[in-house]
C-alpha positions as CSV (number, residue, x, y, z in Angstrom):
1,X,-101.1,-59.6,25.7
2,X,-103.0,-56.6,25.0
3,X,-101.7,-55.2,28.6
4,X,-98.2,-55.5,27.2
5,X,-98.9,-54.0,24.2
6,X,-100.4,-50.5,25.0
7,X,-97.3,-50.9,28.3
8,X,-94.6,-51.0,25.4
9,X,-96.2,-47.7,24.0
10,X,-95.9,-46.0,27.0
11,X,-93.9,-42.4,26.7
12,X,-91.9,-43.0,29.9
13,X,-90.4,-46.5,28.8
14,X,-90.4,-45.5,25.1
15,X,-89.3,-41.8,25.0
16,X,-85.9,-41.4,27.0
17,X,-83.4,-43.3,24.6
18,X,-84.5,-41.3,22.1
19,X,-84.0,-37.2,23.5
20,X,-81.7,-35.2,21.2
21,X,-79.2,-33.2,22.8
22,X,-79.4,-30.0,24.7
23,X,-78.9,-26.9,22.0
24,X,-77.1,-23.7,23.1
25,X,-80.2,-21.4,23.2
26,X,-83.6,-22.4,24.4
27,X,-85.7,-25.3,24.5
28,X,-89.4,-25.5,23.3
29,X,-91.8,-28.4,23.7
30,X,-94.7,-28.5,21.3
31,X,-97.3,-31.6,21.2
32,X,-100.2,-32.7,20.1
33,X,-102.0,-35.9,20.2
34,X,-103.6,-38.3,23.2
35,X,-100.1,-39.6,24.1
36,X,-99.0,-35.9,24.1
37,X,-99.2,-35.2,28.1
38,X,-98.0,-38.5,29.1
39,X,-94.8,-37.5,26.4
40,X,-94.5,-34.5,27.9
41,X,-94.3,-35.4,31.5
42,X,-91.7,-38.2,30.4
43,X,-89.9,-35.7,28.5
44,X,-89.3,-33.0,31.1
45,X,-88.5,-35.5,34.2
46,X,-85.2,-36.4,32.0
47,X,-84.2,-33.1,30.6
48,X,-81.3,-32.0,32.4
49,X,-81.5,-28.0,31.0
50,X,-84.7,-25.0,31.2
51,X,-87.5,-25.8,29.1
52,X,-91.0,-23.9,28.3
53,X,-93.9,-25.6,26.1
54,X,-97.6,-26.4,25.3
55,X,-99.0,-30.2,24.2
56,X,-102.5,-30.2,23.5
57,X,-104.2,-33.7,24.4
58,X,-107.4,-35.4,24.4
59,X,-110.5,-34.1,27.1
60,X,-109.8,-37.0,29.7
61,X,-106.2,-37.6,28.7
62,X,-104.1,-34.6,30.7
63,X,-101.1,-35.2,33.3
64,X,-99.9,-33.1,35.7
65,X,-96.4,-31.4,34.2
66,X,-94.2,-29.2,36.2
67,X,-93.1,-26.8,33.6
68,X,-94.8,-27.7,29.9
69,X,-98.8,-26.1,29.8
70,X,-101.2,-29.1,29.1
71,X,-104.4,-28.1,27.7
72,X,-107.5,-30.3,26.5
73,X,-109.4,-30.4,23.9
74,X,-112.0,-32.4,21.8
75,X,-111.6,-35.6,19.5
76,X,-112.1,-36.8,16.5
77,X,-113.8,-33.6,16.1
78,X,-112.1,-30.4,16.9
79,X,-113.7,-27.7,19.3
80,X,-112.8,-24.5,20.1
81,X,-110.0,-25.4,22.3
82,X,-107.9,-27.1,19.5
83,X,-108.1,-24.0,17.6
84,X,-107.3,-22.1,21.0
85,X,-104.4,-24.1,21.5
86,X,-103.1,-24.5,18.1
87,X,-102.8,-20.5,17.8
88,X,-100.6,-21.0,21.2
89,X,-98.4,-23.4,19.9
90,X,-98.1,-21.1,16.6
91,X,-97.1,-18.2,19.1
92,X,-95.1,-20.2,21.2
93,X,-92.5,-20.8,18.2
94,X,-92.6,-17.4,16.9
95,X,-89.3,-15.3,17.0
96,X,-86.8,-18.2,17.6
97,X,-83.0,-18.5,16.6
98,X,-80.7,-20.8,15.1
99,X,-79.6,-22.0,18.6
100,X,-82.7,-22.5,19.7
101,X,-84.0,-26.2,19.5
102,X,-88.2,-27.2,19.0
103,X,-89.2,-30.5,20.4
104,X,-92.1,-31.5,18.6
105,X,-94.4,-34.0,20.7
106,X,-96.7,-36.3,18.1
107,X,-98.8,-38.9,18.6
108,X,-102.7,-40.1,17.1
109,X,-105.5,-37.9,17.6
110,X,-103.3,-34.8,16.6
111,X,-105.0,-34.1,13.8
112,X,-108.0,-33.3,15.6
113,X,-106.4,-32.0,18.5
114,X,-104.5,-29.4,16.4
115,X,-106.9,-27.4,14.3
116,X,-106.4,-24.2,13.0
117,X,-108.3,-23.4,10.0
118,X,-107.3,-21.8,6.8
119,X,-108.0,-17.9,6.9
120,X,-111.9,-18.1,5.5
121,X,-112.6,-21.6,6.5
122,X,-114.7,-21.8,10.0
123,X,-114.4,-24.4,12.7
124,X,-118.0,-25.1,12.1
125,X,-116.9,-26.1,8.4
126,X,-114.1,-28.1,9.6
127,X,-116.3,-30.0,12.1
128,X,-119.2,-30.8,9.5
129,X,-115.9,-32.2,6.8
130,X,-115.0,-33.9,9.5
131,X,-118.2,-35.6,10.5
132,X,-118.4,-36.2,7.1
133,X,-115.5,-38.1,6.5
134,X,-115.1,-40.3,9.3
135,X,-118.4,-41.6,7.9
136,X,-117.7,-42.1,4.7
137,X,-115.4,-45.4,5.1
138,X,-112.3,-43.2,4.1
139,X,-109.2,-44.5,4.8
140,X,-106.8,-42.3,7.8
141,X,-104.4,-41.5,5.3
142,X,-107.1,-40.3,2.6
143,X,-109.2,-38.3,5.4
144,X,-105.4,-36.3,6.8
145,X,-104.5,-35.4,3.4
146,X,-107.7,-33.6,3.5
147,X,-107.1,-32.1,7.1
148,X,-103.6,-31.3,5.8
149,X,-104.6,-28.8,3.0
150,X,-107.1,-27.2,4.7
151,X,-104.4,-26.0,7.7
152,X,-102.7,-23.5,8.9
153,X,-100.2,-25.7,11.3
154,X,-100.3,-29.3,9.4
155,X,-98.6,-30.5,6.3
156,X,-95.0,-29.4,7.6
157,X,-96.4,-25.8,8.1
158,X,-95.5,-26.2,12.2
159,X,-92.4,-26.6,11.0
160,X,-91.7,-23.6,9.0
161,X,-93.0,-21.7,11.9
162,X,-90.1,-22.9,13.5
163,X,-87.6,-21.7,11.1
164,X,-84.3,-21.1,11.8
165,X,-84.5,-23.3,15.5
166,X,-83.8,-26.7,14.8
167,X,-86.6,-29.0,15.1
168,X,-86.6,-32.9,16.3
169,X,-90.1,-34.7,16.3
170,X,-91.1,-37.4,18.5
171,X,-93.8,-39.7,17.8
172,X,-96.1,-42.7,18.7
173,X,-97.3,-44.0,15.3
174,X,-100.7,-45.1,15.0
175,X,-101.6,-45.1,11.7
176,X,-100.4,-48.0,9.5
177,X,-96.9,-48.0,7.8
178,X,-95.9,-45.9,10.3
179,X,-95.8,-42.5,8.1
180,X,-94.5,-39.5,9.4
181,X,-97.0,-37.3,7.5
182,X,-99.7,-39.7,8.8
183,X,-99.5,-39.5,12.2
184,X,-101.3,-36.2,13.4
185,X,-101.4,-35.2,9.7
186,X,-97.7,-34.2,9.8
187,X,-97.2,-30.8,11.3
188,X,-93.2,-30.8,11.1
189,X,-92.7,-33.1,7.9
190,X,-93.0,-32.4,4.4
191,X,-96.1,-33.1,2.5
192,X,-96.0,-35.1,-1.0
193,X,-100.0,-35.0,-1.5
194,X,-101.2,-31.7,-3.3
195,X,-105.0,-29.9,-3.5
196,X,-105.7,-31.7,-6.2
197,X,-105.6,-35.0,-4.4
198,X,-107.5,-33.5,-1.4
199,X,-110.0,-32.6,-4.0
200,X,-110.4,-35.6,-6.0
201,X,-111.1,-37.3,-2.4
202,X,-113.6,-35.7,-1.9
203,X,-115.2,-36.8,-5.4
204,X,-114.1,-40.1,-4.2
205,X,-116.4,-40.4,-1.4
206,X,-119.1,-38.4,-3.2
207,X,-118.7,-35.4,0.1
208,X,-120.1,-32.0,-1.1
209,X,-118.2,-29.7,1.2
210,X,-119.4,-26.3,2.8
211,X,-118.7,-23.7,0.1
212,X,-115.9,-22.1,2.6
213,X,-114.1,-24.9,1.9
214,X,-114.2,-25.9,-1.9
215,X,-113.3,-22.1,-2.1
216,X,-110.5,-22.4,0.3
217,X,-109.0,-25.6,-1.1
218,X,-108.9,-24.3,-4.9
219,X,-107.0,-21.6,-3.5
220,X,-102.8,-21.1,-3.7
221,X,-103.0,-21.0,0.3
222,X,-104.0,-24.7,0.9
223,X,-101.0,-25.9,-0.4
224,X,-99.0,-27.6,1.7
225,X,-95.3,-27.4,2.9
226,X,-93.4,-29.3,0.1
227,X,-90.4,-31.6,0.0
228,X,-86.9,-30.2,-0.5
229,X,-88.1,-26.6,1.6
230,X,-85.6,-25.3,3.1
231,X,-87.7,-24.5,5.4
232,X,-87.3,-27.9,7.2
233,X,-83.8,-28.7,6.3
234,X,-82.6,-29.2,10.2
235,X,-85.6,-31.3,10.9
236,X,-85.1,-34.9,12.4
237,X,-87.7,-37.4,13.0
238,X,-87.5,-40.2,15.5
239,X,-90.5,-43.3,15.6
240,X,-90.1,-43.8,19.9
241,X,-93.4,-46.1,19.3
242,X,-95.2,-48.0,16.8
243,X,-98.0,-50.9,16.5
244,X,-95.0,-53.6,15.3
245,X,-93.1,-52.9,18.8
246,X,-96.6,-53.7,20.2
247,X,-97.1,-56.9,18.5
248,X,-93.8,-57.9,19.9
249,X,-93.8,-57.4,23.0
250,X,-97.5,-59.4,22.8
251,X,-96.2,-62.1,21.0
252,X,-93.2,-62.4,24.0
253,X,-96.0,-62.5,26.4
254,X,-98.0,-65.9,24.2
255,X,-94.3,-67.5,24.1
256,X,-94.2,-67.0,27.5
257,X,-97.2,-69.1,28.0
258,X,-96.4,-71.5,25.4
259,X,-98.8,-70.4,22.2
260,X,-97.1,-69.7,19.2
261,X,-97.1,-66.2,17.8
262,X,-97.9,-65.5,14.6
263,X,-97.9,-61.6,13.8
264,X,-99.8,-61.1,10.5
265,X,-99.5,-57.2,9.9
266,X,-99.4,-54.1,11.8
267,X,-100.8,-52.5,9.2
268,X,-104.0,-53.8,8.3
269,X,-106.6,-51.9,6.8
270,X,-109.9,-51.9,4.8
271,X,-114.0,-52.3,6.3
272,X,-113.6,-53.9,9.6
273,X,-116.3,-56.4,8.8
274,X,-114.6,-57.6,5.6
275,X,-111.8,-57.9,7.9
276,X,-113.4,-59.8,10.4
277,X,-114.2,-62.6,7.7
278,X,-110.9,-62.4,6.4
279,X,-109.4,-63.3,9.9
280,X,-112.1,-65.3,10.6
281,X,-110.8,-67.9,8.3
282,X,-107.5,-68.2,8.9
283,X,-108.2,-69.0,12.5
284,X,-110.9,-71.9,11.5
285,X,-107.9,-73.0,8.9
286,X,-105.2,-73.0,12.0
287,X,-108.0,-74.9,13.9
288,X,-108.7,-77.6,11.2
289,X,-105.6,-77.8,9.1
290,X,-103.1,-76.6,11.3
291,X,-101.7,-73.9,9.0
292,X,-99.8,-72.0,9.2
293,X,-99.3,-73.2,12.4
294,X,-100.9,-75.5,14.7
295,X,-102.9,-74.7,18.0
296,X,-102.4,-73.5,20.9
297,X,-101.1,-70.3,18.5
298,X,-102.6,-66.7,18.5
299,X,-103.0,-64.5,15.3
300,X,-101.8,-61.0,16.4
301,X,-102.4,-58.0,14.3
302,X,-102.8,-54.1,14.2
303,X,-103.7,-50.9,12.2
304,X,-106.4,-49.0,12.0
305,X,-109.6,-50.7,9.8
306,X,-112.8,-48.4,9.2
307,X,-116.4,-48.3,9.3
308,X,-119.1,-47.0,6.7
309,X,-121.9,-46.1,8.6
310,X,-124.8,-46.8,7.0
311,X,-126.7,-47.5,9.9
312,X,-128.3,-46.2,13.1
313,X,-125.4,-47.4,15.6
314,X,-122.6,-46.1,16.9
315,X,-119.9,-47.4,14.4
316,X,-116.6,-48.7,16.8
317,X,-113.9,-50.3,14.1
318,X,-112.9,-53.0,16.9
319,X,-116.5,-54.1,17.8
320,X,-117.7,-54.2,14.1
321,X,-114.3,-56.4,13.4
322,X,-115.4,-58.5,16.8
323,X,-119.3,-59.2,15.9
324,X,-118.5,-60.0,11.8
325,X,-116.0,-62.4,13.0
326,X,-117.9,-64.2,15.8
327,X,-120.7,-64.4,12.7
328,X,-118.0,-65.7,10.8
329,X,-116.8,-68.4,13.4
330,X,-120.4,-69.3,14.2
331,X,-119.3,-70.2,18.1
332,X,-116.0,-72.8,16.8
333,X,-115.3,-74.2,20.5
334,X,-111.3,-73.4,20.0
335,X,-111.0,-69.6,19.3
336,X,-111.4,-66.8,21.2
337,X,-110.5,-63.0,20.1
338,X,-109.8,-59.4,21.7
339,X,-109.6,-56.9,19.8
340,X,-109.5,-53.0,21.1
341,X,-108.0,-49.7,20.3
342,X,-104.7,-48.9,22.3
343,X,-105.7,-45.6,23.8
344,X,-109.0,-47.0,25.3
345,X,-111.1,-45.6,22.7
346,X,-113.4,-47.2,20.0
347,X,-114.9,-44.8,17.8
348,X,-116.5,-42.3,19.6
349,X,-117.1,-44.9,22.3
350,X,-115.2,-44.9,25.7
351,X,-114.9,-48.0,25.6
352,X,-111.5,-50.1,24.2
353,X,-113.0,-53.3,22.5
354,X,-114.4,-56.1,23.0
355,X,-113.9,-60.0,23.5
356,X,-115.3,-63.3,21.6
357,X,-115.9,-66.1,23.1
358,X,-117.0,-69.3,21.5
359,X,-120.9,-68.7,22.9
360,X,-120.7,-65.0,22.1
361,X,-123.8,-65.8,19.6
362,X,-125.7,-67.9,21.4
363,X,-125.3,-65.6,24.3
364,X,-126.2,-62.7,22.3
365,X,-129.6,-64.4,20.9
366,X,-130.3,-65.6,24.3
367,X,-130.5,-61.7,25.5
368,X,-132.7,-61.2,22.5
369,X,-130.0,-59.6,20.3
370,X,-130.1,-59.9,16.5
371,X,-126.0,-60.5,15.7
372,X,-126.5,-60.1,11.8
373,X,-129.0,-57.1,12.2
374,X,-126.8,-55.7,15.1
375,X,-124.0,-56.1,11.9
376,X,-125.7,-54.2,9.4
377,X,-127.0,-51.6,11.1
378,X,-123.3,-50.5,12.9
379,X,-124.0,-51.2,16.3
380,X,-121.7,-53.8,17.6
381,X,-121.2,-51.8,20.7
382,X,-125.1,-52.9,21.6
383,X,-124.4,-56.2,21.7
384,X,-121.4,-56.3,23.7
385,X,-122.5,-54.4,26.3
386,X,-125.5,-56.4,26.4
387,X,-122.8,-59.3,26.9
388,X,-121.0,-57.8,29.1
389,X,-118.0,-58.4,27.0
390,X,-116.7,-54.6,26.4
391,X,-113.1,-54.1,27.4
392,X,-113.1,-50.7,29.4
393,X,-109.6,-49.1,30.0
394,X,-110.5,-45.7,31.0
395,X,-107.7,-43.4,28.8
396,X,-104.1,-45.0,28.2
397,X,-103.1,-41.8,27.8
398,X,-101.0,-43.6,24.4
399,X,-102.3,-44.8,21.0
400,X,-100.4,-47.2,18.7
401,X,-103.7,-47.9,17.2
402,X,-105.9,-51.2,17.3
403,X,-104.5,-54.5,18.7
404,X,-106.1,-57.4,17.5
405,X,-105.7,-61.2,18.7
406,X,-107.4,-64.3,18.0
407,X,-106.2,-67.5,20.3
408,X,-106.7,-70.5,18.8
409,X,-106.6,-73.3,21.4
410,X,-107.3,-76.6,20.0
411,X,-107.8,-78.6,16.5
412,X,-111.2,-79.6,15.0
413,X,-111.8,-83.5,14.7
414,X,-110.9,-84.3,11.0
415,X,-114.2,-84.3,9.2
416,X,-115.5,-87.8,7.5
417,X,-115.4,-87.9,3.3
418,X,-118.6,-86.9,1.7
């Protein structure tokens, strides 16, 4: 199941249907994101007419392309080479006509991937924000607003660069909801948010930011590209992938094997332990009460949870979902659960996921391995490679964001009154 989700996010399957048409004048390719190489490989071996571009993808990620520059750089926190190749996007745009059209690669990890700070903000400040952030338990949506204002290519400001060429985006969603200003912290869409709610985020999570910053974001020049601009006014913008085509073609491969699908969300949010319990007990409620469906049936879900690190391990949403749930199943013999990120990276791991099995626990204690300890001090990624358990894809070179399954394969005996 998980194979034919992150296959159904793949550019070459998922990009073709959806290529505008040729314009009169030139053709520009622009991209950013861990999918962006693979897009722009599938993008040039169907255009019929000249083309010239530059996607940016993650260190690891790159394919070879025959006529679109692919350059590497770092994530989740920008080096040098995202600001390097965010100026060459910026200059790769400049000058163009009417005629000309901008093909506007997107996918997760953009926002990273695509850094150009605002004049007076350093990439030192940006890198200790984002540090900051990814810590604090903020939500995606919440931490790229912040990105956004602090930008010089994000928040629909690509876009305007672009002005008067026509621009058409193409993007693998992997944030939940599927929002275009979301995904890669919207560099060719209008932005809604303002300073002020960048600002109160950071009250929010209680994060005192570099004073380059704070200065920076009370300025006029950290607002964002607006709605209505006519600016953007010939832009299109066109989902090719998303975490609910995922689910579906995972749930075709369960039918397939006779277990009933049930797809809960594809946009699931919130800590990933809390979630862990949460989907913890729907599975033990398939397993005794057969609701909402009975076993064999598997629970499939997606989006992107978080972690607040409060302790001394490596964080990794999927794992921390993985251990609070096996905690929360406490080794039921009928379920079993995978749950990884699409793009073959947990965290800062490189490392997909993980599996439960119904010993997971006893496995775990037998290796001496503290589970609950291992829980509260964030480092699930311990104790599944002590196990063994760790799904490893190397890079997917796509990201529709976590993929979560938990197969339920039998009923507990009914239990005797008290």
């Amino acid at each position: 199941m998980f194979d034919a989700a992150v296959a159904s996010a793949q550019p070459m399957h998922a990009l073709p249907p959806c290529l505008p048409s040729p314009p009169r004048g030139r053709t520009i390719v622009v991209g950013a994101g861990k999918a962006a190489a693979t897009m722009a490989r599938a993008f040039e071996s169907r255009w019929p007419a000249p083309l010239e571009g530059v996607v940016v993808t993650r260190h690891g990620h790159a394919v070879r392309c025959e006529r679109i520059e692919v350059i590497e750089a770092a994530h989740p926190v920008p080096d040098d080479a995202s600001v390097d190749a965010a100026r060459r996007i910026v200059r790769c745009v400049a000058g163009l006509h009417a005629d000309d059209l901008v093909v506007a690669l997107v996918s997760g990890g953009g926002s990273s991937l695509l850094a150009l700070p605002l004049p007076g903000v350093t990439l030192a400040d940006k890198q200790q924000l984002n540090r900051a952030l990814l810590a604090s338990g903020a939500t995606i949506g919440e931490i790229n607003c912040v990105r956004r204002h602090l930008s010089s290519i994000k928040g629909g400001r690509l876009a305007a660069a672009c002005h008067p060429a026509r621009v058409v985006t193409l993007a693998i969603s992997d944030v939940p909801g599927d929002q275009p200003i979301d995904i890669a912290s919207g560099p060719t869409v209008a932005d809604p948010t303002t300073v002020a709610d960048a600002l109160e985020l950071l009250r929010k999570y209680r994060i005192e930011p570099p004073a380059t910053i704070r200065e920076a974001l009370e300025s006029a020049a950290a607002e964002s590209v607006k709605p209505g601009d006519p600016r953007l006014a010939r832009n299109e913008y066109r989902l090719i992938a998303t975490a609910q085509k995922a689910l579906e073609a995972a749930a075709g491969v369960a039918r397939e094997h006779g277990i009933t699908p049930l797809i809960l969300s594809d946009r699931i949010e919130g800590e990933a332990r809390d979630v862990g319990k949460a989907l913890a007990a729907i599975g033990l409620q398939v397993a005794a009460h057969g609701q909402p469906a009975s076993p064999p049936c598997v629970l499939l879900s997606g989006g992107e949870t978080t972690v607040t690190v409060r302790g001394a391990g490596r964080g990794g949403r999927n794992v921390e979902f993985l251990l609070a749930l096996a905690l929360a199943l406490q080794g039921h013999p009928s379920v079993h659960a995978l749950a990884a990120d699409t793009d073959g990276v947990d965290g800062t791991e490189e490392v997909a996921g993980a599996i439960v099995t119904p010993d997971t626990l006893e496995r775990a204690i037998a290796r001496g391995r503290r589970p609950a300890l291992d829980l509260e001090h964030n480092d699930a990624h311990a104790i599944f490679a002590t196990l063994r358990d760790q799904v490893i894809t190397g890079p997917t070179r796509t990201n529709v964001n976590d993929f979560r399954a938990i197969l339920v394969t039998g009923s507990e005996p009914p239990r005797a009154p008290a």
